[in-house]
KOLGU-653517 format. One record per residue (C-alpha): residue in one letter; x, y, z. Coordinates in steps of 0.5 Angstrom, whole numbers, padded with zeros to 4 digits, always signed. Layout:
N
aXYZ/...
//
This chain:
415
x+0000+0000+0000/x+0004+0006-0002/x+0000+0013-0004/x+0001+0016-0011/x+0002+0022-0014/x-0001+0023-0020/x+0001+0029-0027/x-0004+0033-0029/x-0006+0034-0036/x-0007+0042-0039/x-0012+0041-0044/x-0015+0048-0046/x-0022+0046-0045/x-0020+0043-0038/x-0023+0047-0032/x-0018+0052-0028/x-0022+0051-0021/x-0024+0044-0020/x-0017+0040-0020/x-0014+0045-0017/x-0020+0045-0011/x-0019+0038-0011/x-0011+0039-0010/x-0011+0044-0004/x-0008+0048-0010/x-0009+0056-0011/x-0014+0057-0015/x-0015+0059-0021/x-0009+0056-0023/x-0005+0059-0028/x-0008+0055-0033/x-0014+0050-0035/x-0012+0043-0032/x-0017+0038-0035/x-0014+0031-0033/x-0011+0027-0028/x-0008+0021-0029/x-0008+0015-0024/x-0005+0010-0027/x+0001+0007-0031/x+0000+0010-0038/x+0007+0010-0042/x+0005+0017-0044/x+0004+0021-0036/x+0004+0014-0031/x+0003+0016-0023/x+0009+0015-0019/x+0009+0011-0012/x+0012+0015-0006/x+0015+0011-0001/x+0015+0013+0006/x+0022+0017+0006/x+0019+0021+0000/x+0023+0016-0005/x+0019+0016-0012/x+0018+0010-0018/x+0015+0011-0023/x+0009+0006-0023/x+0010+0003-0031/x+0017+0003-0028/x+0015-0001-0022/x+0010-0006-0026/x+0017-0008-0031/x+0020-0009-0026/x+0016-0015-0021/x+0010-0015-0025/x+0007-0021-0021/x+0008-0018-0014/x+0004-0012-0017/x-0001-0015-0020/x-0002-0022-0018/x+0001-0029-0021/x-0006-0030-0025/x-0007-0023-0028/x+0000-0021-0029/x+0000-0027-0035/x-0007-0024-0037/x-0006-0018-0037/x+0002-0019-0041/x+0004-0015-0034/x+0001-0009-0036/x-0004-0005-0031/x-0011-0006-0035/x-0014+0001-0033/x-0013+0008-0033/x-0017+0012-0028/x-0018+0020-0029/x-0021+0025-0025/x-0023+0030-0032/x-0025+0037-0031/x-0029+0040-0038/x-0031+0047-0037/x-0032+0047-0045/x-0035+0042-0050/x-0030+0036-0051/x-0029+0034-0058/x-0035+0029-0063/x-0030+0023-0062/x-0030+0014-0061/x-0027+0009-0060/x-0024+0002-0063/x-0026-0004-0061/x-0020-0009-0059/x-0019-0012-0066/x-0019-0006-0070/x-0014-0003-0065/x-0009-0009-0065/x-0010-0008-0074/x-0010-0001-0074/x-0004+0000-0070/x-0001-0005-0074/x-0003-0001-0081/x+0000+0005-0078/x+0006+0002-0075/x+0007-0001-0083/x+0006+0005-0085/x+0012+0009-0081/x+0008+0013-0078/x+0011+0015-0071/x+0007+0013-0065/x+0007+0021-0063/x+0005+0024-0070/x-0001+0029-0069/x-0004+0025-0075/x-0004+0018-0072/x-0010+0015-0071/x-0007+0009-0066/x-0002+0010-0062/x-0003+0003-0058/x-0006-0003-0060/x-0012-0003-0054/x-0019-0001-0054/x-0021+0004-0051/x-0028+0003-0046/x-0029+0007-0042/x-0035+0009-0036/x-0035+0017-0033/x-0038+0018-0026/x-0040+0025-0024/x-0038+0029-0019/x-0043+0034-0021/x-0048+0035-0026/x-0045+0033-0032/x-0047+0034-0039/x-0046+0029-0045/x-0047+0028-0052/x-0048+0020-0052/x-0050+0015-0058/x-0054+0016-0062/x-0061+0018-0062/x-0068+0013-0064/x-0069+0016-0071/x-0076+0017-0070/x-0074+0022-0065/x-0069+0025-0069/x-0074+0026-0074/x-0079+0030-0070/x-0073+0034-0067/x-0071+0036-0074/x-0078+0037-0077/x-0079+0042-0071/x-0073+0045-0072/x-0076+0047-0079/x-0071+0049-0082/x-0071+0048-0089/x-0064+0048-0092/x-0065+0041-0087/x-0072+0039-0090/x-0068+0034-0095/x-0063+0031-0090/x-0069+0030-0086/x-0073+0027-0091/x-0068+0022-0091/x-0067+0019-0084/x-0075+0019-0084/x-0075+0014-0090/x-0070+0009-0087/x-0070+0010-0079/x-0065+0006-0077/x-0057+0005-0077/x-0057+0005-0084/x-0061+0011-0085/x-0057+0014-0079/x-0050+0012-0083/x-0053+0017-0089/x-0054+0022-0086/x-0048+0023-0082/x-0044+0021-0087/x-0047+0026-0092/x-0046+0032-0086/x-0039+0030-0084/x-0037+0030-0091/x-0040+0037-0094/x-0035+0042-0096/x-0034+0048-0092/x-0038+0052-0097/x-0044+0048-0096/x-0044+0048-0088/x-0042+0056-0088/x-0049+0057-0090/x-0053+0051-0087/x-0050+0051-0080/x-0053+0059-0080/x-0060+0057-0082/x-0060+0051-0076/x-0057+0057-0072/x-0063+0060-0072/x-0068+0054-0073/x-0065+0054-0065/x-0066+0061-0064/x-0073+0059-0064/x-0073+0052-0061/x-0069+0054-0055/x-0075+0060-0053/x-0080+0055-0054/x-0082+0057-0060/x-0086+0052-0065/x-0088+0045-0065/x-0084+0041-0061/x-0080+0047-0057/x-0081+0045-0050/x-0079+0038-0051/x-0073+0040-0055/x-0070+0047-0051/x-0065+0043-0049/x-0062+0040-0055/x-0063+0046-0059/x-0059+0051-0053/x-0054+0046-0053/x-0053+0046-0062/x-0053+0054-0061/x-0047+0053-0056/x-0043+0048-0060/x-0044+0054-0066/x-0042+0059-0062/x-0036+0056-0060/x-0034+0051-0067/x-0038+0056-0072/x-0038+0052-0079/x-0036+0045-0076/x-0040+0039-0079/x-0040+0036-0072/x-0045+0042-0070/x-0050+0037-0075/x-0048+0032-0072/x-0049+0033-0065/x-0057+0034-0067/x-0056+0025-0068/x-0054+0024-0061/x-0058+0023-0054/x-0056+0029-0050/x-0055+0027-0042/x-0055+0031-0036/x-0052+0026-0030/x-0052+0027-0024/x-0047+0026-0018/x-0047+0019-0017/x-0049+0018-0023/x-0045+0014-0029/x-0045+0012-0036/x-0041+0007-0039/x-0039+0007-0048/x-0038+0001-0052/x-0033+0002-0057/x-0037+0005-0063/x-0040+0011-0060/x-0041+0017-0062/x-0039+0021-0057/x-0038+0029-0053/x-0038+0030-0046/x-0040+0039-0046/x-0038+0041-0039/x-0037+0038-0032/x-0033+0034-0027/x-0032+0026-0026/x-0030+0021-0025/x-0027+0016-0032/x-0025+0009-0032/x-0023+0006-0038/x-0018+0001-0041/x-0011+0003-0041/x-0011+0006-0049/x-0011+0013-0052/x-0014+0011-0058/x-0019+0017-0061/x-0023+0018-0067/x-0025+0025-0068/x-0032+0027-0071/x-0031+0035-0070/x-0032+0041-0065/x-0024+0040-0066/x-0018+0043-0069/x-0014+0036-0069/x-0014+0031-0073/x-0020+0028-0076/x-0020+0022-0080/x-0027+0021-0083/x-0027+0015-0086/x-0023+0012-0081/x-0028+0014-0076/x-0034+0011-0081/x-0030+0005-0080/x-0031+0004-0073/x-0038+0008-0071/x-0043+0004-0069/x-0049+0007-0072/x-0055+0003-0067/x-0059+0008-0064/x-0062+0007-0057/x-0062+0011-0050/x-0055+0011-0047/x-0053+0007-0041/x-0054+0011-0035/x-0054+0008-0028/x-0054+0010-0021/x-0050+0003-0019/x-0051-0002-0015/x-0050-0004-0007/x-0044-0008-0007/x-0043-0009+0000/x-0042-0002+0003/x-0040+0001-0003/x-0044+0001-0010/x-0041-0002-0016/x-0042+0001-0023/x-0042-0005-0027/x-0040-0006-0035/x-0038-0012-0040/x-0031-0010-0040/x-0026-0013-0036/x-0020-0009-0036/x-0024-0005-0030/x-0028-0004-0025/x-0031+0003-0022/x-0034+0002-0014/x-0035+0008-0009/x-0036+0009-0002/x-0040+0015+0001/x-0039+0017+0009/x-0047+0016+0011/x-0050+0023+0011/x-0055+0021+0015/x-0051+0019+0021/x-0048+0025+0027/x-0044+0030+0023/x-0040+0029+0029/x-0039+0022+0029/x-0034+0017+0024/x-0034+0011+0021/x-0030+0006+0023/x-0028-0001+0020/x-0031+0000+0013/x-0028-0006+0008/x-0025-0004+0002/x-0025-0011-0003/x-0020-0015-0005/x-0018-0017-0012/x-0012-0016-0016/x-0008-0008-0017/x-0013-0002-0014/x-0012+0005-0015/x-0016+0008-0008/x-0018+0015-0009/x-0022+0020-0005/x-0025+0026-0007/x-0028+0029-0001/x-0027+0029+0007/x-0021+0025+0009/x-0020+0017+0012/x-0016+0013+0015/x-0013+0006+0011/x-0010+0000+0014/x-0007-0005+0011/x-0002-0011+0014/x+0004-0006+0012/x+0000-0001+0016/x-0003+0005+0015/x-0004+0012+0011/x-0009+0019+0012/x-0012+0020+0005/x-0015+0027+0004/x-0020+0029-0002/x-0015+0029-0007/x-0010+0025-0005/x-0009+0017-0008/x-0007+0009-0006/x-0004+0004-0010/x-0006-0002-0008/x-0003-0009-0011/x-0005-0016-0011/x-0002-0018-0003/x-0005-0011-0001/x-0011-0015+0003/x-0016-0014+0009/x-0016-0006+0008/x-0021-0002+0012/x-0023+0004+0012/x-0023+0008+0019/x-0025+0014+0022/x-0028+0018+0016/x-0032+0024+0017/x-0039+0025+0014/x-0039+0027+0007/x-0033+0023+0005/x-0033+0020-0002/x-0028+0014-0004/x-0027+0011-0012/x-0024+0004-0012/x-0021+0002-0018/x-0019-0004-0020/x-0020-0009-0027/x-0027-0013-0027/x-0024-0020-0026/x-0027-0024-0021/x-0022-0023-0013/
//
């Protein structure tokens, strides 16, 4: 059991007030702060902190005894590698229109492009690893998204209450083949209009939303949201094809506590927010637009999977004394741990179990608690992170006060 200290990664549509706040550091910082990793990617991994202050890396760690960090059983499922990547993601402003690959097209991909000569730290590779990328995001406050895509009959009602008429024929054609193959033509005819064609269309849809967002026309109320929401992407991206392409998704507003999970395939951008991300050991991204990177549209076709249906949003489920949140993918596992607001404001909670089972990364992101385990035991304040390792059993949480909030990280084998 050793704490870690994890990098911070700048992105410019990262939050200058919520990594820092969770850091104790002066806030605003200098500049936005988007991620903090928690985990042994090669490109920023955490490093362990021994008790006299000494530091390793964590990627460096795992080469070294893999086994006795990982356990015998999952150090050769897992090649020796940390199947899971953890992050603490901060969005003041919209993220990227992206996806993600499945594992096979990962592991061709990546072989293609190494084929190719393209560098691993080129802006326009696609692949920089051969994993996927699954990944789930818990809230910590209200969090909004854009997640896969929408039923086409609600699509069609959208854009047919929008009433925009340069729209009229795109619409047409979802409402004569609503499902996948009717999503695919119409995303793929807006992603690949020429700038001239979108210079004029996304006006007209701009003001289209205009109307919907203040309640104007049929539909307005039920679809002020989505229509505020396009006016932002616009305001910020204007011209982009992705604003088209964000009338296809579901919108979703999660509450603390709350959490969805995305498949490889799904189109996807979170819009504001702070939480909590769990996701495979990967850093392979398709983007689809409301970016100036890279973009590789028939790449992106390539992996997208058109099914609609709502997205998959859970408030968990009892685990003991925590509250997992489950998903297919085995690379990880998301729980967490709130100190009971209904208890003493007072009082503390004494002797709370952490589960066992492989490598674990603890995190706590409010209040502070005391962990033991049989090497001893350390303080974790909010902000502060625990590596567990495969021997690191019998863990108990104590003396947490009302208010404080733990993650458990760990891969979805069985313990």
């Amino acid at each position: 059991m050793e704490q870690l200290e994890n990098p911070v990664r700048p992105y410019a549509w990262g939050s200058r007030t919520v990594i820092a706040e969770l850091l104790g550091e002066p806030v605003p910082s200098p500049h936005p702060q988007a991620e903090m990793w928690l985990g042994a990617h090669p490109a920023n991994p955490s490093q362990l902190v021994a008790s006299d202050g000494t530091r390793v890396s964590l990627l460096a760690a795992l080469a070294e005894d893999a086994e006795r960090m990982l356990g015998p059983v999952r150090a050769r499922h897992w090649g020796g590698t940390l199947p899971f990547l953890l992050k603490v993601l901060a969005a003041d402003e919209p993220l990227s229109l992206q996806a993600h690959p499945s594992l096979a097209q990962a592991r061709e991909g990546f072989r293609r492009e190494d084929a190719a000569g393209i560098p691993r730290d080129a802006n326009h590779r696609n692949y920089r690893d051969a994993n996927h990328k699954p990944e789930l995001m818990c809230a910590l406050t209200e969090f909004h998204a854009l997640v896969g895509f929408r039923d086409p009959a609600e699509t069609v009602r959208l854009l047919r209450a929008l009433d925009v008429p340069e729209l009229a024929g795109h619409t047409e054609l979802l409402a004569a083949e609503p499902g996948p193959d009717g999503l695919r033509a119409l995303f793929t005819t807006w992603i690949t209009l020429p700038q001239s064609v979108l210079d004029g269309l996304v006006p007209a849809l701009q003001s289209g939303c205009v109307r919907l967002a203040g309640g104007g026309g049929p539909g307005g109320g039920e679809f002020r949201t989505e229509a505020r929401t396009v006016l932002e992407l616009s305001e910020r991206y204007p011209g982009d094809a992705g604003v088209l392409a964000a009338l296809l998704l579901n919108r979703v507003t999660l509450a603390p506590g709350e959490a969805v999970h995305l498949p490889a395939g799904n189109l996807h951008a979170y819009l504001s927010g702070a939480g909590v991300e769990l996701m495979a050991n990967s850093d392979n991204v398709l983007r689809g637009g409301l970016t100036p990177k890279h973009m590789d549209v028939p790449e992106l076709l390539r992996v997208l999977d058109f099914r609609a249906g709502p997205p998959p949003v859970s408030a968990g489920r009892p685990d003991g004394e925590w509250v997992r949140y489950d998903t297919p993918f085995e690379e990880f596992l998301l729980r967490r741990w709130d100190a009971s607001a209904g208890a003493d404001p007072d009082a503390t909670t004494d002797h709370v179990t952490v589960p066992d089972g492989g490598p674990r990364i603890l995190l706590c992101t409010a209040g502070a608690a005391l962990v033991r385990g049989g090497d001893g035991e350390l303080k974790v304040s909010r902000g502060m992170s625990l590596w567990l390792g495969a021997s690191d059993t019998g863990v108990t949480v104590h003396d947490a006060a009302v208010g404080t909030q733990l993650f458990l990280a760990g891969d979805g084998l069985d313990p």
